[in-house]
Structure formats: structure tokens, C-alpha cells
N, CA, C and O atoms as a DFTB+ gen file, in Angstrom:
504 C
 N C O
     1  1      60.348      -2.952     122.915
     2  2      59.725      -4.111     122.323
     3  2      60.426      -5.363     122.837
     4  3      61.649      -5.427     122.967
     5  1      59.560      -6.383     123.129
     6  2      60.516      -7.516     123.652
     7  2      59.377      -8.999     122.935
     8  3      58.168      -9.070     123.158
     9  1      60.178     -10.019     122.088
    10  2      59.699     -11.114     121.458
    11  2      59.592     -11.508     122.247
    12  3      60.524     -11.402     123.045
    13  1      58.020     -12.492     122.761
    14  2      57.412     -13.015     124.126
    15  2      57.623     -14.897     123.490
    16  3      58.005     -15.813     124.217
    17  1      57.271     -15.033     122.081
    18  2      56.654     -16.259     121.821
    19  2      56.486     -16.675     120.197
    20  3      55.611     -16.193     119.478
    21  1      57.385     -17.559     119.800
    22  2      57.361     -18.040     118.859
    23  2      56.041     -19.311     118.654
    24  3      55.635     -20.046     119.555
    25  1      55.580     -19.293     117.290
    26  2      54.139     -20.592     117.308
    27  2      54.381     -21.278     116.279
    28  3      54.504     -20.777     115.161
    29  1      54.503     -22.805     116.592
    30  2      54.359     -23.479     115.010
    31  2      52.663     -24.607     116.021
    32  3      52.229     -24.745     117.164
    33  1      52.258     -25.220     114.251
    34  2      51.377     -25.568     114.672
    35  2      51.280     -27.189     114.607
    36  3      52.463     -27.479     114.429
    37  1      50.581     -28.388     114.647
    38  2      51.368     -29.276     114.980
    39  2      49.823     -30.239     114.396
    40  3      48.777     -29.862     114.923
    41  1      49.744     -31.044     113.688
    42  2      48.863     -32.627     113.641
    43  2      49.168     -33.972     114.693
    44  3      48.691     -35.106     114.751
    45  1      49.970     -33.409     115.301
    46  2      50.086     -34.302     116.449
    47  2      51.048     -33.970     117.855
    48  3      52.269     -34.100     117.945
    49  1      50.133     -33.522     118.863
    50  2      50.950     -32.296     119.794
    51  2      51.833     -33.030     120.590
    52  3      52.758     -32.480     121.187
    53  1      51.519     -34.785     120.668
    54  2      52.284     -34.937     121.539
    55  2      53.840     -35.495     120.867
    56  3      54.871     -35.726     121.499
    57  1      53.628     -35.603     119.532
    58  2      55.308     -35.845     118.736
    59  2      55.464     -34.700     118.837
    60  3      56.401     -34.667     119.634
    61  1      55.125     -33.260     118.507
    62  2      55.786     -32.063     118.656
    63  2      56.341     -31.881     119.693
    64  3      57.566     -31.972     119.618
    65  1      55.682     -31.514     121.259
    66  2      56.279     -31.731     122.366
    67  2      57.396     -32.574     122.386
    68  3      58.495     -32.024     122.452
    69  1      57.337     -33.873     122.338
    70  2      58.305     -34.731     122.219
    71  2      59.780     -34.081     121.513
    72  3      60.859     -33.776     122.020
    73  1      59.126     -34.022     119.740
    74  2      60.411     -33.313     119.135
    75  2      61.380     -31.947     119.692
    76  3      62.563     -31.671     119.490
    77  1      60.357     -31.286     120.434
    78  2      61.148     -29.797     120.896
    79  2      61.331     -29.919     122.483
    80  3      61.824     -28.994     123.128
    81  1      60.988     -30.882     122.958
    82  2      61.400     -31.623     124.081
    83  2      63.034     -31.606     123.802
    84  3      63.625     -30.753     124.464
    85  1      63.770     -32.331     123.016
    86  2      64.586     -32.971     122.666
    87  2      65.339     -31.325     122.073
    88  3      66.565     -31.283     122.181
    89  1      64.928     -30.567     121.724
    90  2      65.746     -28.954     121.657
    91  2      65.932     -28.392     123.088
    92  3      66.717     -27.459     123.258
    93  1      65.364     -28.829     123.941
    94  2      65.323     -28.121     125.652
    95  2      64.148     -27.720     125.942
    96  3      63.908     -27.689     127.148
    97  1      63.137     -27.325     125.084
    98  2      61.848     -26.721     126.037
    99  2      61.110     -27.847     127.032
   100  3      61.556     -28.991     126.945
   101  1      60.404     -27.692     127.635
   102  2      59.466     -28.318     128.647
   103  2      58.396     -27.615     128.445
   104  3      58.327     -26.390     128.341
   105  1      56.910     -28.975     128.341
   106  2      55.944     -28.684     128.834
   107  2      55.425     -29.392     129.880
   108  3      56.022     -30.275     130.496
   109  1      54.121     -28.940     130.118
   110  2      53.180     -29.559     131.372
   111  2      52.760     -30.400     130.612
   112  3      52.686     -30.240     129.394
   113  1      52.308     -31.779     131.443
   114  2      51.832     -33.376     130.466
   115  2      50.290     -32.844     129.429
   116  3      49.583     -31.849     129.582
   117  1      50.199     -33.854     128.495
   118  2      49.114     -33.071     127.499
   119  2      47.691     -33.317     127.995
   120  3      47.229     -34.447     128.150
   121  1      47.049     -32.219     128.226
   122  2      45.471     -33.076     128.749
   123  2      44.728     -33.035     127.469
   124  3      44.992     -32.317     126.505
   125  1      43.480     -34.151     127.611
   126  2      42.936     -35.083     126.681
   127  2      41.998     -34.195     125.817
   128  3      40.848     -34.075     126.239
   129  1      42.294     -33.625     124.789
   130  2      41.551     -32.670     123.920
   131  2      42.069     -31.510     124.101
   132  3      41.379     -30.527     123.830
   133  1      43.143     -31.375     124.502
   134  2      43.681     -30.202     124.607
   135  2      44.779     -29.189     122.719
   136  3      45.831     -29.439     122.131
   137  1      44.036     -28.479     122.600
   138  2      44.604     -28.206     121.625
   139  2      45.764     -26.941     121.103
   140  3      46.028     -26.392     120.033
   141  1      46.202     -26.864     122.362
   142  2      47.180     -25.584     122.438
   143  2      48.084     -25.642     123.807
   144  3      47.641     -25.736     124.952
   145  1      49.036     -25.587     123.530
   146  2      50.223     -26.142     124.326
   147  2      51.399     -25.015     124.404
   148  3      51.859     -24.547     123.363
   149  1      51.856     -24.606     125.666
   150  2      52.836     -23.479     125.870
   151  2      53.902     -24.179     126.648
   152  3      53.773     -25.002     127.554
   153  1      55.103     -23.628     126.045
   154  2      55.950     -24.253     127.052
   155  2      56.265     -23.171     127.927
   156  3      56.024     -21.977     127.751
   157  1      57.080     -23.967     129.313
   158  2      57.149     -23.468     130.682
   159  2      58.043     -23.534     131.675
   160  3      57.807     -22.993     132.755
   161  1      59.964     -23.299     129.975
   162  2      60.894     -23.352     130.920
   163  2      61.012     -21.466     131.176
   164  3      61.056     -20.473     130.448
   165  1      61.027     -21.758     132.646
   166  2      61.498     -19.948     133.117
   167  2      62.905     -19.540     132.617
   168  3      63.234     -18.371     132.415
   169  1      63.767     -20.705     132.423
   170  2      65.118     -19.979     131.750
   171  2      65.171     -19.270     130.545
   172  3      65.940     -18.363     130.226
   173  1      63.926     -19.983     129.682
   174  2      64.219     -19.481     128.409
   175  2      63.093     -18.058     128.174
   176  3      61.954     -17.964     128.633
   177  1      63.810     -17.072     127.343
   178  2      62.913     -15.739     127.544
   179  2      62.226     -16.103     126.647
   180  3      61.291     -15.304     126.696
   181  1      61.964     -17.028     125.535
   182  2      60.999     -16.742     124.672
   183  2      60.324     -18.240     124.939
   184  3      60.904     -19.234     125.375
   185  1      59.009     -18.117     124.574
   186  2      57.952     -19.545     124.809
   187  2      57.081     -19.646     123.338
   188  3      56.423     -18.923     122.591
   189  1      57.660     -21.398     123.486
   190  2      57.325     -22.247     122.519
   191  2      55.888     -22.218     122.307
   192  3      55.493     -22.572     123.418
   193  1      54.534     -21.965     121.385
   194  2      53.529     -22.285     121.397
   195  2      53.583     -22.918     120.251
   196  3      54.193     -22.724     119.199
   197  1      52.658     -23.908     120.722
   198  2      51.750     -24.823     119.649
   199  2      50.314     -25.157     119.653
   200  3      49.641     -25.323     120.671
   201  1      49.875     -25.247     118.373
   202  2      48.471     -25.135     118.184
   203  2      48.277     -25.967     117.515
   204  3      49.005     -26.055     116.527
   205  1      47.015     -27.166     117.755
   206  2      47.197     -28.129     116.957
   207  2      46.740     -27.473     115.635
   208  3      46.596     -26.255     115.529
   209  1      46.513     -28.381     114.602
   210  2      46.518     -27.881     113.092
   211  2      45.087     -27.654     113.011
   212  3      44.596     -27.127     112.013
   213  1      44.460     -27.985     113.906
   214  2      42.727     -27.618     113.482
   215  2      42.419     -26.665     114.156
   216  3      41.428     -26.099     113.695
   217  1      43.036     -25.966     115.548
   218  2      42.877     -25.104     115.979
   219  2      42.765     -23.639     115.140
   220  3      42.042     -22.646     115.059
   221  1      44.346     -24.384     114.417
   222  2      45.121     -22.805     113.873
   223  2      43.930     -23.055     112.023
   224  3      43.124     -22.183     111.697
   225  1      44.066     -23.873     111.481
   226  2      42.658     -23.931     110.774
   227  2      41.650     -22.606     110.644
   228  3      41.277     -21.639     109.979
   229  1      41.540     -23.356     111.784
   230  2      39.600     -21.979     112.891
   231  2      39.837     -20.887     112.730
   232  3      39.057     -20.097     112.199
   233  1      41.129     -20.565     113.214
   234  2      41.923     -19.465     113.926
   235  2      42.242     -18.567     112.707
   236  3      42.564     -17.400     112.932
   237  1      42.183     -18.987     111.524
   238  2      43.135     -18.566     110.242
   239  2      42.474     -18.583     109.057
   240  3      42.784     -17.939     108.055
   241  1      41.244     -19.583     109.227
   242  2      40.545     -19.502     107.932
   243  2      41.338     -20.188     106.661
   244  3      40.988     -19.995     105.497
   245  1      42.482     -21.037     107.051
   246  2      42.926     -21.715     105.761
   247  2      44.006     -22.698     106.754
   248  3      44.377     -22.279     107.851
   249  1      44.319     -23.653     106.373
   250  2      45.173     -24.842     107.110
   251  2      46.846     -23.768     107.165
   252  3      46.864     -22.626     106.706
   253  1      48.009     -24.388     107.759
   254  2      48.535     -23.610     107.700
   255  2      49.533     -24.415     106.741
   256  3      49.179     -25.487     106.252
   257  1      50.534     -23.976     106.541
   258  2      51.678     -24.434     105.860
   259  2      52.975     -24.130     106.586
   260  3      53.333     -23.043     107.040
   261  1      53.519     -25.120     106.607
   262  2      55.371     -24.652     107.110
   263  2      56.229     -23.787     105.921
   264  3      56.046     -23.827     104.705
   265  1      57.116     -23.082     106.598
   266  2      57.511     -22.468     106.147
   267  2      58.912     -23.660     104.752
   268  3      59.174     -24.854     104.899
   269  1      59.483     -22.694     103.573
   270  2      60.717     -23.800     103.341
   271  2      61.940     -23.192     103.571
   272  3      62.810     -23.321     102.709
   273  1      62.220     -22.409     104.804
   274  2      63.135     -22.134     105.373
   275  2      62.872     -22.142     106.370
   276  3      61.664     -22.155     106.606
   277  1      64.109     -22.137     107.858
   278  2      63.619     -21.823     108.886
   279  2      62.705     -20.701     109.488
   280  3      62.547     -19.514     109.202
   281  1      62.005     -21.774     110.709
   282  2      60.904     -20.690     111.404
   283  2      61.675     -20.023     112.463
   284  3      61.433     -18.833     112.666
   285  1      62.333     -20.462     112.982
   286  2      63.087     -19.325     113.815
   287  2      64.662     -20.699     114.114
   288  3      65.074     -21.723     113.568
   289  1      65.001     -19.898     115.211
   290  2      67.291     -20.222     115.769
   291  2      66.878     -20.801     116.943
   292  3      65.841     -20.561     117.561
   293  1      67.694     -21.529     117.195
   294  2      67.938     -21.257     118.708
   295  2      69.547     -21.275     119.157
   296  3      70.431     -21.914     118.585
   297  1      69.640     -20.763     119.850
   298  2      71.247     -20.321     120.223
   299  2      71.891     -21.321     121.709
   300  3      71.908     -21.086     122.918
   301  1      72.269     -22.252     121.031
   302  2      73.352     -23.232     122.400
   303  2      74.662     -22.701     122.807
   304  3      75.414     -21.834     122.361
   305  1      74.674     -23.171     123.386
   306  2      75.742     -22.959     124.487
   307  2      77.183     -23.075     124.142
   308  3      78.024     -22.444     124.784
   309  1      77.443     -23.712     123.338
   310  2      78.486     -24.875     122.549
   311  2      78.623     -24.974     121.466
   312  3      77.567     -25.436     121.033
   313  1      79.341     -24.815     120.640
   314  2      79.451     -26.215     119.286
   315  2      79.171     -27.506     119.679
   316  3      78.226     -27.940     119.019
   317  1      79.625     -28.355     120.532
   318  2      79.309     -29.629     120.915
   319  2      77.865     -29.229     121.265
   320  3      77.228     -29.053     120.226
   321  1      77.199     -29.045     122.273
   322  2      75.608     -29.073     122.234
   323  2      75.236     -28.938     120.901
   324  3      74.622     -29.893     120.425
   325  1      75.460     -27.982     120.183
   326  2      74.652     -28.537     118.377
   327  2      74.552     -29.482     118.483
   328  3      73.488     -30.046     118.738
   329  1      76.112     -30.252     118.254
   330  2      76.113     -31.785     118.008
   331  2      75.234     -32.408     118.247
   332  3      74.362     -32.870     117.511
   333  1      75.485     -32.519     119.964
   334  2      74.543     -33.419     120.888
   335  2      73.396     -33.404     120.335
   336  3      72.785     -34.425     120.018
   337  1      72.771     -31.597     120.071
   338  2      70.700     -31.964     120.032
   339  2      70.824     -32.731     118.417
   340  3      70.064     -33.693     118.302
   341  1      71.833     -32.361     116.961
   342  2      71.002     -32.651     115.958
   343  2      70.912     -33.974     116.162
   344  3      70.033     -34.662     115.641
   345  1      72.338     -34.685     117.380
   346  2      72.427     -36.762     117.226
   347  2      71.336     -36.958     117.619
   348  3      70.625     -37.531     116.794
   349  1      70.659     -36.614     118.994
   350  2      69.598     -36.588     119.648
   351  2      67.994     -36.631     118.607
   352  3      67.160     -37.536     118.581
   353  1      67.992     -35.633     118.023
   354  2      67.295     -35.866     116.925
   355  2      67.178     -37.073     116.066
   356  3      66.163     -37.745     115.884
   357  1      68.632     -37.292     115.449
   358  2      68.445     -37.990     114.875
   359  2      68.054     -39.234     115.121
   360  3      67.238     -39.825     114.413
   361  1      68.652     -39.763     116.228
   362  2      68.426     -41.029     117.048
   363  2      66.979     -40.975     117.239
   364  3      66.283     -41.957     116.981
   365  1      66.436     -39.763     117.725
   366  2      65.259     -40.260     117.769
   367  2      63.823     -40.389     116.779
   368  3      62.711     -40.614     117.256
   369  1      64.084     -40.210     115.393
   370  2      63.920     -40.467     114.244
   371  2      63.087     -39.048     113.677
   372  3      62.028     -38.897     113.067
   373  1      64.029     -38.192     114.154
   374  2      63.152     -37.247     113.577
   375  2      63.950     -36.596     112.343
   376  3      65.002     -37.155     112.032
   377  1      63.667     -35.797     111.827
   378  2      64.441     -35.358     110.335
   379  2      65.760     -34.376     110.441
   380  3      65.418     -33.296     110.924
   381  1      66.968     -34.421     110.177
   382  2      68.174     -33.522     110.501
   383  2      67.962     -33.033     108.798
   384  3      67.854     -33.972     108.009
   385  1      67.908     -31.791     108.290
   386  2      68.090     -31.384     107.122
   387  2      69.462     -30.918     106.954
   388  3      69.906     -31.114     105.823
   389  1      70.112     -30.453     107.636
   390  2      71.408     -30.249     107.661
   391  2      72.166     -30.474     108.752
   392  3      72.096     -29.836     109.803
   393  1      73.043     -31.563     108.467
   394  2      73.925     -31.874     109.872
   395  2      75.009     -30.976     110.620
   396  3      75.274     -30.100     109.797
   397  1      75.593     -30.804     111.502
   398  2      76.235     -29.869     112.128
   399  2      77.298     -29.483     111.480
   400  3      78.159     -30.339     111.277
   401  1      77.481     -28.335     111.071
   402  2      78.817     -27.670     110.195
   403  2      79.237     -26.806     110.628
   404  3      78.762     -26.371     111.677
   405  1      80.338     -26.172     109.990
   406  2      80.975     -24.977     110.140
   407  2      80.530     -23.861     109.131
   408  3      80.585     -24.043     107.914
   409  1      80.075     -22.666     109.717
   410  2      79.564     -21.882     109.161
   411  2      80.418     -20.682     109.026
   412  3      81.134     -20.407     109.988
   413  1      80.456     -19.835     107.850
   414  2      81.813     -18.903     107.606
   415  2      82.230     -17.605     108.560
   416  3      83.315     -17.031     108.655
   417  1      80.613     -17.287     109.414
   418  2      80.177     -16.345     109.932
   419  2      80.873     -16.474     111.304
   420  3      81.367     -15.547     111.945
   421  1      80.828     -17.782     111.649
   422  2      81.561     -17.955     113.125
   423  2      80.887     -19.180     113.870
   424  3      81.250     -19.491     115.005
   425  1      80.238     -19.626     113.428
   426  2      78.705     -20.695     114.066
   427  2      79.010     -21.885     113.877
   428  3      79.644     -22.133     112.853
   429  1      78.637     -23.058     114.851
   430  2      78.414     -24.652     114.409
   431  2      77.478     -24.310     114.321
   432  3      77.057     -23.576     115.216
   433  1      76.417     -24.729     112.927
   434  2      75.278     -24.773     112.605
   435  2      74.545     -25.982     112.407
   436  3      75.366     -26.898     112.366
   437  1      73.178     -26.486     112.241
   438  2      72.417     -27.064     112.017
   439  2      71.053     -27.356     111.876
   440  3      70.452     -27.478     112.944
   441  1      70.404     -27.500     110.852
   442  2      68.827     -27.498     110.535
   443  2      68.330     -29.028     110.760
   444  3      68.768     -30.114     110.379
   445  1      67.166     -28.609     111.586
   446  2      66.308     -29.720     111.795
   447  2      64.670     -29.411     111.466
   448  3      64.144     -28.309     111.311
   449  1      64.092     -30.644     111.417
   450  2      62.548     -30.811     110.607
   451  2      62.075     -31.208     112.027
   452  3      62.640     -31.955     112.826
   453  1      60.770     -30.456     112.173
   454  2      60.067     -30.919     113.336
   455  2      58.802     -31.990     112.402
   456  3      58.633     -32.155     111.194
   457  1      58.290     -32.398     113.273
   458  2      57.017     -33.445     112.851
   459  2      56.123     -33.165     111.660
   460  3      55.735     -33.910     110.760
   461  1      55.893     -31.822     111.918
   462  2      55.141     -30.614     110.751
   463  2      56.051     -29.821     109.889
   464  3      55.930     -28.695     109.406
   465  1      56.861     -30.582     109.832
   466  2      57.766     -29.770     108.666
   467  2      58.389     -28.574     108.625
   468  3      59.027     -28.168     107.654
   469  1      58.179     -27.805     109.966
   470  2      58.854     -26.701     110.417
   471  2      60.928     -26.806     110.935
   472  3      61.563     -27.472     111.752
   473  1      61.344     -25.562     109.726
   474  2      62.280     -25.797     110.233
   475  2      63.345     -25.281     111.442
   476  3      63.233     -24.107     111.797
   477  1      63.931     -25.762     111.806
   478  2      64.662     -25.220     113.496
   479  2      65.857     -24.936     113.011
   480  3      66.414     -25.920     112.523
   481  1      66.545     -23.797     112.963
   482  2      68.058     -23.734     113.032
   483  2      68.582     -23.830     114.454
   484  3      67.930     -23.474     115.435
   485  1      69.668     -24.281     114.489
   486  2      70.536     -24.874     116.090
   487  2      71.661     -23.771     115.698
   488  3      71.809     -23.339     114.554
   489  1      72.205     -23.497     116.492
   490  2      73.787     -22.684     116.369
   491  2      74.017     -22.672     117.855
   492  3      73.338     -23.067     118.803
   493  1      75.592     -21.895     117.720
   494  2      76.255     -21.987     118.757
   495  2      77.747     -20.834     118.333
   496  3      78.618     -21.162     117.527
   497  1      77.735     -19.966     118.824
   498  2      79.239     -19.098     118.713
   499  2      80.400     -20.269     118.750
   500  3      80.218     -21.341     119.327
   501  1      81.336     -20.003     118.219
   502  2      82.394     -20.975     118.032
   503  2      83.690     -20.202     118.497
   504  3      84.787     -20.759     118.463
């Protein structure tokens, strides 16, 4: 079994992009009515999808809701990279729910709010 692709869904694809821009993924620029968006870094084994919110709507038969815990991790390189993405975040006015800490387990940790209210855990082995 191998996890191909995590999906959150988005009311506005190009602040989402933007926001998970700013975690490391890359996409291709947004074309005009486009309502589903994959990212397309080859380093990373798992790919970002997003669906705008009317897509996933159609798709689902009921609007969706964010979760009130995180939707999935992502694993940096560093304790300092935490840092870097939650400042990065923050600077760029998006929501830090929990700023970078020390976690008992072994981790610099940190939770962030994407545009849609989905949450991102950041970590990093320490």
C-alpha cells in the first residue's frame, strides 16, 4: 500500500495555492475556471489536491467541512524550518494556531490554519 495524495478543499484556490505554496508544494499557474488543482513537486511522495468547494459540493452531495484537528503533518527538515514556515505564515497573514514548540515526544511542532480552516501540523525530529 503506498499514500499517493492528500485533498482539502478550498473557496478560493488561488489563496490556497498561495497558503501551501508557503509549506513547499508547487503548482502549475491557475487556469480560468479551473476547479481542481494538483500539486507537482517530484520531491515530495505525496500530492497536494484541491478541489474548489463547489466541486467537492457535486462530488459529495453536502458542502464539506474542515476538520477541528489536523488534516494531515508534514515532516521538515529542521527545527528551524518549522520556525521559518509557521513566521512565513504568519507574515503572510495567514492563521498560526499553535506557534512552534517543544514537544515531549522529540518534535519542534506547529499548527497552522489554511484559508478553509484546515489544519496543517509542521514538525521536525529534534
Amino acid at each position: 500500500m503506498k499514500l499517493n495524495a492528500v485533498a482539502v478543499t478550498s473557496k478560493d484556490l488561488a489563496q490556497s495555492m498561495r497558503f501551501y505554496e508557503l509549506l513547499g508544494f508547487k503548482f502549475a499557474p491557475l487556469e480560468e475556471g479551473e476547479q481542481h488543482v494538483d500539486s507537482i513537486n517530484n520531491t515530495i511522495p505525496v500530492k497536494l489536491m484541491i478541489d474548489s468547494h463547489e466541486l467537492a459540493t457535486q462530488l459529495n452531495g453536502e458542502e464539506p467541512t474542515p476538520a477541528n484537528h489536523a488534516s494531515f503533518a508534514i515532516e521538515y527538515d529542521s527545527p528551524a524550518e518549522v520556525n521559518e514556515i509557521a513566521k512565513k505564515i504568519a507574515d503572510e497573514g495567514f492563521k498560526v494556531v499553535k506557534g512552534p514548540w517543544d514537544a515531549f515526544w522529540g518534535h519542534r511542532y506547529a499548527t497552522v490554519q489554511d484559508p478553509d480552516s484546515y489544519l496543517v501540523d509542521l514538525y521536525a525530529k529534534m
